[in-house]
Structures are given as structure tokens and as C-alpha cells.
C-alpha positions, -999 to 999 in steps of 0.1 A, spaced: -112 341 -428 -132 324 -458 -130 364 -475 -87 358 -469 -87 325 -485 -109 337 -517 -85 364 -523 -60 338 -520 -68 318 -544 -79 341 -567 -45 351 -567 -27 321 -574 -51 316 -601 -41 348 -618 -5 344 -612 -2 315 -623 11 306 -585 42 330 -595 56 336 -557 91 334 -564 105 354 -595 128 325 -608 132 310 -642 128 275 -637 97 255 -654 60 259 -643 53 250 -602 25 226 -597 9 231 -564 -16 204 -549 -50 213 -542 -55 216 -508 -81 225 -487 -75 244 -460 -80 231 -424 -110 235 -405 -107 256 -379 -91 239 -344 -118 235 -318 -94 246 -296 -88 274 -262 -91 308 -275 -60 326 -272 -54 345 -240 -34 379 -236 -22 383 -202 -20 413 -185 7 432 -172 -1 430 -140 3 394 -137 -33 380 -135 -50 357 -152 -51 353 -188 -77 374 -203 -93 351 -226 -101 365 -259 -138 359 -277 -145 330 -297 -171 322 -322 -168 282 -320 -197 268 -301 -178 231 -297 -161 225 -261 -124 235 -263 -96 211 -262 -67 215 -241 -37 232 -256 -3 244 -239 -18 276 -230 -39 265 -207 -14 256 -182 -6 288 -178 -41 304 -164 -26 310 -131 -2 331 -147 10 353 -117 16 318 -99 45 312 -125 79 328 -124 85 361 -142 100 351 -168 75 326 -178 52 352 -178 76 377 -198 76 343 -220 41 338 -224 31 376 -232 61 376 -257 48 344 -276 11 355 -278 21 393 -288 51 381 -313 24 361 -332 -4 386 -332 25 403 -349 34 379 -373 -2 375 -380 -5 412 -387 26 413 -409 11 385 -431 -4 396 -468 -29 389 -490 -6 368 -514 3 347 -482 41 360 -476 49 380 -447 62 419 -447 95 411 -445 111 438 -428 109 473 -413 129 505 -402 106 522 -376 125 553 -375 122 561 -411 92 540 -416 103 522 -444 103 485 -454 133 464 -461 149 448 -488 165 414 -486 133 391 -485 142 360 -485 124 329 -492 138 307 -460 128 331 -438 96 333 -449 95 294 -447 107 301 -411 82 327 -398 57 301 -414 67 277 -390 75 295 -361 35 307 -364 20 275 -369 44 265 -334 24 294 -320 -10 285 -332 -3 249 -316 6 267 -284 -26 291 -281 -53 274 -298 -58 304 -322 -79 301 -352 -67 328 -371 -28 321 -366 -37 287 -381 -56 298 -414 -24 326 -420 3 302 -410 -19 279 -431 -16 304 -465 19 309 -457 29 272 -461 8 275 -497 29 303 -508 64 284 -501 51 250 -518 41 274 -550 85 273 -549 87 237 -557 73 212 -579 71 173 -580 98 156 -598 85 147 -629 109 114 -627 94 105 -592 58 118 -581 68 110 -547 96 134 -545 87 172 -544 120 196 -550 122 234 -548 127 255 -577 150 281 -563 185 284 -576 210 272 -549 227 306 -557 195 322 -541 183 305 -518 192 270 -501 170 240 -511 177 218 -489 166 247 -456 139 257 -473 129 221 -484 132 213 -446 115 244 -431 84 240 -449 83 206 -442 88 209 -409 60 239 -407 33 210 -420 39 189 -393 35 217 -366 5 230 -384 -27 222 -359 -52 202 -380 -33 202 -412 -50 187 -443 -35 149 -449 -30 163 -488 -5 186 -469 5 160 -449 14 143 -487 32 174 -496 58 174 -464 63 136 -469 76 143 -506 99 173 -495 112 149 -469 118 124 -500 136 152 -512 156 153 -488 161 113 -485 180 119 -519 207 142 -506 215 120 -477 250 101 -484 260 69 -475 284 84 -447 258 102 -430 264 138 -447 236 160 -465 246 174 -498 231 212 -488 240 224 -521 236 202 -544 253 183 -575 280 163 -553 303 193 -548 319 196 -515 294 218 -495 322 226 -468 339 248 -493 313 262 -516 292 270 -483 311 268 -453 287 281 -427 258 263 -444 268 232 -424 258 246 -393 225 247 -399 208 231 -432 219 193 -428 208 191 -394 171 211 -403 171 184 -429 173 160 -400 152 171 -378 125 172 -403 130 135 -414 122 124 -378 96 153 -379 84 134 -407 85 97 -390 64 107 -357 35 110 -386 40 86 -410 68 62 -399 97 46 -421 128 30 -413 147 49 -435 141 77 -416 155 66 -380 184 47 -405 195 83 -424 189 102 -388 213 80 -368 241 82 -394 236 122 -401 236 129 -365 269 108 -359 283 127 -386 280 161 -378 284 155 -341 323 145 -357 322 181 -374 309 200 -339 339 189 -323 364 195 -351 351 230 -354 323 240 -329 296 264 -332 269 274 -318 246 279 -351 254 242 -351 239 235 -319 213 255 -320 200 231 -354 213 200 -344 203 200 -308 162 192 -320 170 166 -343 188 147 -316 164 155 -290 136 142 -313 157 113 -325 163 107 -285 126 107 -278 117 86 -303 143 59 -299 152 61 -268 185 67 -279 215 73 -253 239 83 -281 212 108 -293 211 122 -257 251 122 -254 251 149 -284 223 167 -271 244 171 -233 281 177 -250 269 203 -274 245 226 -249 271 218 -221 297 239 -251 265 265 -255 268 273 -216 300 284 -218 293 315 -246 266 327 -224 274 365 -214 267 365 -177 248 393 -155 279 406 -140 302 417 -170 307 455 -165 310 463 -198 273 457 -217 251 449 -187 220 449 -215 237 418 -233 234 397 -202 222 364 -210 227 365 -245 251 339 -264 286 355 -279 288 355 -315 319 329 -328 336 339 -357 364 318 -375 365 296 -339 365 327 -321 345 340 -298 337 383 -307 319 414 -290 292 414 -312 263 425 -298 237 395 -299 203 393 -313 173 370 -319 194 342 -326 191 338 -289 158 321 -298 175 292 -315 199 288 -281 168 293 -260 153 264 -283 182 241 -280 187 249 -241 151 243 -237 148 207 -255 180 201 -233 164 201 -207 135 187 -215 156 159 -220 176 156 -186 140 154 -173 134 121 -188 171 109 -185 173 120 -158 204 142 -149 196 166 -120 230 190 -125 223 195 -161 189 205 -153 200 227 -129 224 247 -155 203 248 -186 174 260 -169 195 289 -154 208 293 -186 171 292 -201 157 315 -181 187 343 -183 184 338 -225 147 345 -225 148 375 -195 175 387 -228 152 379 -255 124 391 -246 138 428 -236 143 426 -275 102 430 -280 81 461 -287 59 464 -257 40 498 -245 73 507 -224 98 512 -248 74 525 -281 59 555 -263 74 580 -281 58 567 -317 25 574 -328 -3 552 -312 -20 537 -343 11 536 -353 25 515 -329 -5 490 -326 -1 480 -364 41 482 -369 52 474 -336 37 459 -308 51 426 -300 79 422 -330 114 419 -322 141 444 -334 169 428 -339 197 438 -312 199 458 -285 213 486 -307 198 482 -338 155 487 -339 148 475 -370 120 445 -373 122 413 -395 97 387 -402 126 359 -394 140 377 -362 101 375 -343 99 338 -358 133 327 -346 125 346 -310 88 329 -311 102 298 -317 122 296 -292 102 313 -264 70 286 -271 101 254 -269 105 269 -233 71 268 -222 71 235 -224 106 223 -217 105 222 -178 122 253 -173 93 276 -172 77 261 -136 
């Protein structure tokens, strides 16, 4: 691990910390050291049989602290798809893990049948798989999934810089045309704040992205998502489903670690605000990003309006749920039908499930504490038949026979392809599916 983080830095140093090819004015990256390593379980890999947990070796001679994985030793006591869950979540990141390179970005994509990688990298899904890992490393206690998720949170903040008007405001350098700033700003954000053991310098570094973000919240509660005042509805229409509510949720992210009153202030106001656009023009990318802001805001506040958008926007996500019994794609059951200009389509559905098993998940996690017994009752159903969906999306020994054993090992095992017609693996589809998957584990749902 020290050998990965030498290479590391010797390559920032001869790059000039160059991730992103954009012409904006030189990045300056804090120096950070990277976190010890967590003195935590070692991961476990559970077999197919359904017993116990194999743990894995460890070279830490400390005792172990608890982490989420633990509760889950008795695997074969726990329904199936908890265990489909917890294999999916340990395999998905070994996989992400795998995928990562030396510079600290993740392979982006890849067409097994031609054995090919794919264009179309993108720097906010790279911030994504970075956070879905360090989610995962939180979950298993795994050393090596922190140091990676570690690099790859270097890599994105080498795309921004401090404001040289404000040090206490770091901004991206991206072009809005190429990539959202206000997403990514969030993403990476919200990845420090997951991280296990993160460095407080780091810690410094998500608090001025969330400064950042402070200066595109208005007055009325909206987030200017692209920038320069414009009306963000119509230069990026769909954008409002997901970037002002990411912004959100890492703000209150933000104020479970260092808290502000600004923070509850702007998360009260944006969250009224774009609970008025869900029921103007509903969506479930909408509720899939807005539904952990709320849930945090909720949490932390004890707020019931917070809770009231959490229940009317999931109760909404219920209904697009494609049950077990429609004759005419059994192998979509319990995925979520795509909504296209207010209407619902046939489109086959993919690992965007993960951010409906999230938000069903933190749903009802939240009934749990309010509590509302019926509500429970649905969203776990509707929990479990998303992730019994999601994770037939992973590569597991039963569907990559037919490949090439070392072949399989490296490329395949445990990523997702990204619909039940189409094979092809992103870093972003795993992340989105891990995501989700780990959010279950510990919503309720998974006893």
C-alpha cells in the first residue's frame, strides 16, 4: 500500500497534478497525508452456501473494532436477499478496488465481449465510484478499499482549486459544459465524510467544497447547478433532479462533522423548494437524490416536515416498481420504470435501481424511528424486490462461465453490467449498485 501511494505521488509531482485535461489556471491540491490504516474487522467473503463469513487475513495486530459487517456473521440466519446483498457489496468493491489505477482514477468502462474499454469517462462518476467505495470500506472494515478510495478522492480534488478571493472556498475547475460543478463539488465532498479515518486536512478540503456550495444556494431555497444566475431549469432541465439535492445532502453531510447554522438554515429552505418542483413534475431521479438529504436533515433535526418529504416522495417511487407478475419481462421484476417527459416507458431498467434501493432503504429506516408500521411494511417489500433485481445485475461464477478464468477473476467478478440486456461494465453503474446495496444493510429491511 505505501509502494501505491509512492507511485502516487510521484505522479502528481510529474504532472503537475494534471488529472483533468482542461484549460483553466494551475490546481493547487493540499498536502495530505493519507489515513492510517482503520483498525478495523477484516473483510469477510461469504460463501455460497450460506455459512458464515469467511474472514479474510489481516496483518493488523490491534483488536478490531466493530463495523456493519459484523452483524452479519451468522449469515445463513439472515434472509436471502441479505445475503445476495452482502456478497454483492463485498464482491462489487473488490471490484472497484481492482478497477482502480495507479494515477488514482478508476477504469471507466468495459465491453466483455469484445474486450475493449469504453469511452465516455467522466469526472462525476469517478467522484461517485469514489464514494460509493469509501461507503464500502465503512461497511467491511477493509484496509485496502480505504487507501484506494483514499487516492481516488486525491485525484478529483486535483479538479479544483481554492478561490483565490476566499481561502475558505474551494471550486472545481471543470467547464460546466463538461462536467457539473456543483455534482461533482458535492460527490467529493460527500466521499470525505464517508471515508473511514479521513485526515482532518481532508476534512478542511470537504468543508471548503461545501463553502462552495453555500455560494450557489439562493435566497428562495434553489441551487444554481450551473452557474452564472441563468435559469438552470432550461439550460439543464434534468439537472434538477439530481445536483441541487446532492448539494444538500452534502451540506448536512458536512454539519454532522463540523456543525454550522447555515447549514440546517440553507437545508431547510432547499428541501422545501424542491419538494414544490417533485410535485409539479415528479421523478424518480428526484427522489432517489433528495430522499437522503431529507432523511439526514430528519435525523438530525428531528424534523417532521423533513420526514413528510421523505414518505410522499418513496410512497410516489412504489408505484413505478415493475412487479413479479407482469407477463411480459419477468427478468425486470422489481426494478423501477424509467419516466420520460412525465411518462412512464418500457425501458428496460438498470443500476439506477441502486439509487431507489438507497432512497427506499433510508425510508425506511426512517418509519423505524417515526414510527409508521404500514410504510415499513411496503418499503421493505419494495426493498427487498429492488435488490433480489439488482443484484441479478452482478457477475458471479453462474452467469461468466463461458469466459476465460483469469479472465473473469480480473474483468468481471462482482461488477455490474448495466441492464438485463446490455453486459457492458461501468465504474459508475457498480458504485451506484454498491451504494445502494450497503444503505440496505443497514436500513431495517435486511433482518
Amino acid at each position: 500500500m505505501r509502494q501505491r501511494f509512492l507511485l502516487m505521488g510521484l505522479f502528481f509531482i510529474t504532472t503537475g497534478l494534471a488529472v483533468v485535461a482542461v484549460a483553466q489556471s494551475p490546481v493547487a491540491v493540499p498536502t495530505i497525508t493519507p489515513p492510517a490504516p482503520v483498525n478495523s474487522a477484516p473483510a469477510a467473503l461469504p460463501k455460497a452456501d450460506g455459512n458464515p463469513p469467511r474472514l479474510l487475513g489481516t496483518n493488523s495486530a490491534k483488536a478490531p473494532q466493530t463495523t456493519p459487517l459484523m452483524a452479519f456473521e451468522r449469515l445463513s440466519a439472515f434472509p436471502q436477499q441479505t445475503q445476495d446483498a452482502v456478497r454483492a457489496v463485498l464482491l462489487g468493491a473488490k471490484w472497484m478496488t481492482r478497477m482502480n489505477q495507479v494515477q488514482g482514477r478508476f477504469l471507466f468502462g468495459y465491453n466483455p465481449s469484445l474486450r475493449q474499454s469504453l469511452g465516455g469517462d467522466h469526472d462525476l462518476k469517478q467522484a461517485q465510484a469514489a464514494f460509493a467505495l469509501a461507503k464500502a470500506a465503512k461497511f467491511s472494515g477493509d484496509e485496502e478499499q480505504v487507501v484506494v478510495a483514499s487516492q481516488a478522492i486525491l485525484a478529483m480534488l486535483a479538479a479544483t482549486r481554492i478561490e483565490p478571493s476566499d481561502p475558505t472556498c474551494r471550486v472545481p475547475v471543470h467547464s460546466p459544459l463538461v462536467c457539473n460543478r456543483v455534482g461533482f463539488a458535492a460527490t467529493v465532498a460527500l466521499a470525505i465524510y464517508e471515508l473511514p479515518g479521513a485526515d482532518p486536512k481532508l476534512v478542511d478540503e470537504a468543508e471548503r467544497l461545501c463553502e462552495f456550495l453555500h455560494k450557489q444556494c439562493r435566497s428562495d431555497g434553489s441551487v444554481d447547478y450551473v452557474g452564472g444566475g441563468a435559469d438552470a431549469t432550461k439550460v439543464d432541465p434534468a439537472g434538477v433532479n439530481e445536483h441541487p439535492a446532492v448539494a444538500l445532502h452534502a451540506i448536512l453531510a458536512g454539519n454532522r462533522v463540523r456543525p454550522a447554522a447555515w447549514k440546517i438554515e440553507v437545508a431547510k429552505k432547499g428541501l422545501e423548494h424542491y419538494r414544490g418542483i417533485f410535485r409539479a413534475k415528479p421523478h424518480p431521479a428526484m427522489v432517489g437524490s433528495l430522499t437522503p438529504a431529507a432523511v439526514e436533515l430528519a435525523l438530525q433535526t428531528k424534523a417532521s416536515e423533513a420526514s413528510a418529504i421523505v414518505f410522499e416522495m418513496n410512497d410516489w417511487l412504489c408505484n413505478l416498481q415493475i412487479p413479479g407478475n407482469d407477463p411480459r419481462n419477468p427478468q425486470w421484476a422489481g426494478g423501477f420504470r424509467p419516466v420520460v417527459d412525465g411518462q412512464q416507458t418500457d425501458s428496460p431498467p438498470g443500476p439506477e435501481t441502486g439509487v431507489y434501493v438507497q432512497s427506499l432503504a433510508l425510508a425506511c429506516k426512517l418509519t423505524r424511528l417515526t414510527p409508521d408500521l404500514d410504510r415499513y411494511t411496503r418499503y421493505k417489500a419494495a426493498t427487498t424486490d429492488a435488490v433480489r433485481f439488482l443484484t441479478g445485475l452482478q457477475y458471479l461464477d453462474m452467469n461468466t462461465g463461458h469466459f476465460e478464468l483469469t479472465f473473469r477473476a480480473q474483468m468481471l467478478m462482482g461488477g455490474f453490467h448495466l441492464s438485463p440486456v446490455d453486459g457492458n461494465l461501468r465504474i459508475d453503474a457498480t458504485a451506484l449498485a454498491v451504494s445502494g446495496l450497503v444503505e440496505f444493510l443497514g436500513s431495517g429491511a435486511e433482518k
